[in-house]
C-alpha positions as CSV (number, residue, x, y, z in Angstrom):
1,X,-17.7,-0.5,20.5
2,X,-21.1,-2.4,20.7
3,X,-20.8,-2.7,24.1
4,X,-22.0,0.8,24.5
5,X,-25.0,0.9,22.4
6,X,-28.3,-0.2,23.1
7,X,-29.7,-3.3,21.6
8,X,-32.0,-0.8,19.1
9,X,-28.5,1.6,18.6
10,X,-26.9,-1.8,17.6
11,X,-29.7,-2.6,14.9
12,X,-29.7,1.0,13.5
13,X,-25.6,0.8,13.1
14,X,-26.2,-2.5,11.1
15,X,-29.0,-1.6,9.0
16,X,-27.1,1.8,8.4
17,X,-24.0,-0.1,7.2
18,X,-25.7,-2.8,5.0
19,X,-26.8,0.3,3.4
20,X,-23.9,2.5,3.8
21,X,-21.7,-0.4,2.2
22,X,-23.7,-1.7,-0.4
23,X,-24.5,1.7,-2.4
24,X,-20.8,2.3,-1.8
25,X,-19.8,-0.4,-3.7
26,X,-23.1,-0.6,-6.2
27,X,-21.6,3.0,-7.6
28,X,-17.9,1.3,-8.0
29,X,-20.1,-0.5,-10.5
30,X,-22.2,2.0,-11.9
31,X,-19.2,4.3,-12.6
32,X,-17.0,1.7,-14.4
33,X,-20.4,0.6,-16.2
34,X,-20.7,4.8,-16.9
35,X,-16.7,4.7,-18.6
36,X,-17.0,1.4,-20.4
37,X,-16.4,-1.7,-18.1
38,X,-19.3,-4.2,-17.5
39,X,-17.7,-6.5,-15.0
40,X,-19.4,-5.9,-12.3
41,X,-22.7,-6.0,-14.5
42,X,-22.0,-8.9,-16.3
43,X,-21.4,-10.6,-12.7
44,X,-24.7,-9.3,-11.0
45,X,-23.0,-6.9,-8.9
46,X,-25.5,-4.1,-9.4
47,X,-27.7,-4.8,-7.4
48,X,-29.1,-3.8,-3.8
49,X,-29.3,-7.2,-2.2
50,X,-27.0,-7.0,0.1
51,X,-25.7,-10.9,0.3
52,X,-24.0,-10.2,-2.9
53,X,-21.5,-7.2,-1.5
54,X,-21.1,-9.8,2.2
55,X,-17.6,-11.0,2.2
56,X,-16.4,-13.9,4.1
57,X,-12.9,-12.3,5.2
58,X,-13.9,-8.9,5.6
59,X,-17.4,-8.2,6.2
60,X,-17.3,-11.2,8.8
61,X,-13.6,-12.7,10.0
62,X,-12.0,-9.0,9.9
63,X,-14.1,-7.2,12.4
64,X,-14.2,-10.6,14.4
65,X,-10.3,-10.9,14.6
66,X,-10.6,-7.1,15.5
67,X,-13.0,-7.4,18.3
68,X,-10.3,-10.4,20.1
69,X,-7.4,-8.1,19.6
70,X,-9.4,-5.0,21.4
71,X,-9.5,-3.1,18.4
72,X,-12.1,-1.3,16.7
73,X,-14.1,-3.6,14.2
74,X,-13.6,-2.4,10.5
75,X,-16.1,-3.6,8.1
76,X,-15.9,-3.6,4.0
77,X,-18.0,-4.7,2.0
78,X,-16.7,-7.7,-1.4
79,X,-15.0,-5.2,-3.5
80,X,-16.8,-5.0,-6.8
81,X,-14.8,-5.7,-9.9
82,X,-13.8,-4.0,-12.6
83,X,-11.0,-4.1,-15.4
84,X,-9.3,-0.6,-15.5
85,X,-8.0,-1.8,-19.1
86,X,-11.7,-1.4,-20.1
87,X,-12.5,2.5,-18.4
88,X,-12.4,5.8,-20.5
89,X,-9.4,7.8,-19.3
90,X,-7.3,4.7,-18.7
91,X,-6.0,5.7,-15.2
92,X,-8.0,8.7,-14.2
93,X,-10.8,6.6,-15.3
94,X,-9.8,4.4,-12.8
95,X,-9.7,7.1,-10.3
96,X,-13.2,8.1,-11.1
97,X,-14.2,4.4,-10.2
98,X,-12.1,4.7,-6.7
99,X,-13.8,7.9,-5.6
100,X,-17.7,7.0,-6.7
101,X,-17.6,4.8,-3.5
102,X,-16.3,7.0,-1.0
103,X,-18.2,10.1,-3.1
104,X,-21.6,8.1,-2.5
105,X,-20.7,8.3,1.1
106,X,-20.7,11.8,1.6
107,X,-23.8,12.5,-0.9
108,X,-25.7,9.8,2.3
109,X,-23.8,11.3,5.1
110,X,-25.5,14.8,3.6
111,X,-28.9,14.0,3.1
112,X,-29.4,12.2,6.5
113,X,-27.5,15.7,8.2
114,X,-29.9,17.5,5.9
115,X,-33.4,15.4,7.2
116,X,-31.5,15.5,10.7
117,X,-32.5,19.2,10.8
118,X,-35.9,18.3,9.3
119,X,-36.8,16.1,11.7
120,X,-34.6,17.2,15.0
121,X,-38.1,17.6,16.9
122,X,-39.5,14.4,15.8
123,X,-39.4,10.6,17.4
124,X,-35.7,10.2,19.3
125,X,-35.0,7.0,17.5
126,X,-35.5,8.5,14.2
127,X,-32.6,11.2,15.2
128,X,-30.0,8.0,17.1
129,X,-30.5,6.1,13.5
130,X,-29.8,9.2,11.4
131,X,-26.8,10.8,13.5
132,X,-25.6,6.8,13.3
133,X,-26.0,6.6,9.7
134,X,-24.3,10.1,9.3
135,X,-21.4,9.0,11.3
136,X,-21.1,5.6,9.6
137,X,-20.9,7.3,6.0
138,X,-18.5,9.7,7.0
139,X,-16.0,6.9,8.5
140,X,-16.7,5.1,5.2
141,X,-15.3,8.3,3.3
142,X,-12.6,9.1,5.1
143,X,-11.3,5.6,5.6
144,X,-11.7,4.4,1.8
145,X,-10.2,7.7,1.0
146,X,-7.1,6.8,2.6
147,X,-4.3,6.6,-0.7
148,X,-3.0,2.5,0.8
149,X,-3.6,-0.8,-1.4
150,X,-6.4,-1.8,-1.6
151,X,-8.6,1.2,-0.4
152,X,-10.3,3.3,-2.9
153,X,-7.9,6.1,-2.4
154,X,-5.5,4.7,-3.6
155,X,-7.0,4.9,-7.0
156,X,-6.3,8.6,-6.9
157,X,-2.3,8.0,-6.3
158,X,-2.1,5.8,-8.5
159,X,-3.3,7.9,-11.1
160,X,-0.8,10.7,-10.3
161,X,1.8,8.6,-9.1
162,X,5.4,7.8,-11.4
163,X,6.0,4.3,-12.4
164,X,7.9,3.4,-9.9
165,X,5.2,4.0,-6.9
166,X,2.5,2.5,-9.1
167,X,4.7,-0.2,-9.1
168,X,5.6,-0.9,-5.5
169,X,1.6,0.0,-4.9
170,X,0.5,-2.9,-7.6
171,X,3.2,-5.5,-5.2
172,X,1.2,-4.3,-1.9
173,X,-2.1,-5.1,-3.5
174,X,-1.3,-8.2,-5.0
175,X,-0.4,-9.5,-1.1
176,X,-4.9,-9.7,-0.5
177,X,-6.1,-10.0,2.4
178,X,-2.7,-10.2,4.5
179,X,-2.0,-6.8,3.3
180,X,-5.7,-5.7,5.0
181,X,-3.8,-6.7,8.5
182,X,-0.6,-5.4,7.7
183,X,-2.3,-2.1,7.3
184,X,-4.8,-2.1,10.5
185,X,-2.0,-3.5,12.6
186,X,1.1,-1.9,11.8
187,X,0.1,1.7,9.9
188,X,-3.6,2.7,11.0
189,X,-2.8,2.7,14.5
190,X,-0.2,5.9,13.8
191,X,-2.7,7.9,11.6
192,X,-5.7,6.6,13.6
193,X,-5.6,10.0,15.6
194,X,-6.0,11.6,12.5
195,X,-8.1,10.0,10.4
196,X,-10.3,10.3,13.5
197,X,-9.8,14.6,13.6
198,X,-10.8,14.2,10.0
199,X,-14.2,12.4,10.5
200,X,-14.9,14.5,13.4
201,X,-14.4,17.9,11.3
202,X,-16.7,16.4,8.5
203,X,-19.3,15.0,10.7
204,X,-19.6,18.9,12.4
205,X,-19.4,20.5,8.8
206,X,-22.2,18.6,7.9
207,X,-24.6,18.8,11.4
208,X,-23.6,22.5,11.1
209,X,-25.4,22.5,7.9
């Protein structure tokens, strides 16, 4: 991936995911905080520093082990926590939680399409950074939407879900991090062709703008 960007490309695709990531994960926080949960509060996890949303295994080693295996780096941020016993709305309170993230995503993904068309006459590396950042918070929404332990999404099937799926999903999340290779390995390679249709239709809905 890297190796066809320009060294400038390269910074603009990390400074637009250090952004990307952490207000993705700041209005996890905020949302439970909105419904009745302080966790991520009371730990100091609203907040726009961005050393306090880097995680070890898969901000850093994830996209590494990625990279080796010829495979698409994936980057997420420390997932913020919260205590769904604590939310308004008990599941779909929970759900509203899951979806701030990938919500915040599209609300960044709009406004840089929006000054995209402000600016398309201006300075060339002011429109490479935006149509980067665009297309970095539109793979942040469509990934984190998709409904598989422990991505946001799956907030949202859990919330409509029976008992016994909520279940089996609770057993898939409790695996960690193993679960995050299970899933890039064995399962996103088979909807990889759509998840990448999806990001391509929202990306030229919102250019189209």
């Amino acid at each position: 991936m890297f190796a066809n960007l320009t060294l400038l490309e390269i910074i603009f695709f990390i400074i637009s995911l250090l952004i990307s990531m952490v207000i993705h994960e700041v209005m996890h926080g905020f949302t439970a905080k909105l419904l009745g949960d302080n966790t991520a509060s009371d730990l100091g996890r609203l907040t726009l520093n961005p050393l306090k949303h880097i995680d070890v295994l898969t901000t850093l080693l994830l996209p590494l082990i990625l990279v080796v295996f010829g495979l698409p780096p994936i980057f997420a941020a420390k997932p913020v926590p919260f205590n769904p016993n604590n939310v308004k709305f008990h599941e779909y309170g929970a759900a509203l939680v899951g979806l701030a993230g990938p919500l915040s995503n599209f609300v960044l993904a709009f406004i840089g399409a929006i000054l995209l068309h402000l600016l398309a006459t201006s300075n060339i590396n002011i429109v490479n950074f935006l149509v980067i950042f665009i297309e970095i918070n539109v793979a942040l929404m469509v990934f984190n939407l998709i409904p598989f332990p422990p991505l946001d999404g799956s907030r949202l099937l859990y919330a409509l879900a029976p008992e016994p799926v909520r279940n089996f999903m609770e057993r898939i999340e409790s695996m960690g991090f193993m679960v995050i290779l299970i899933f890039i390995f064995f399962v996103f390679q088979f909807i990889a062709p759509i998840i990448e249709s999806i990001e391509s239709g929202v990306f030229n809905f919102l250019i189209r703008i």
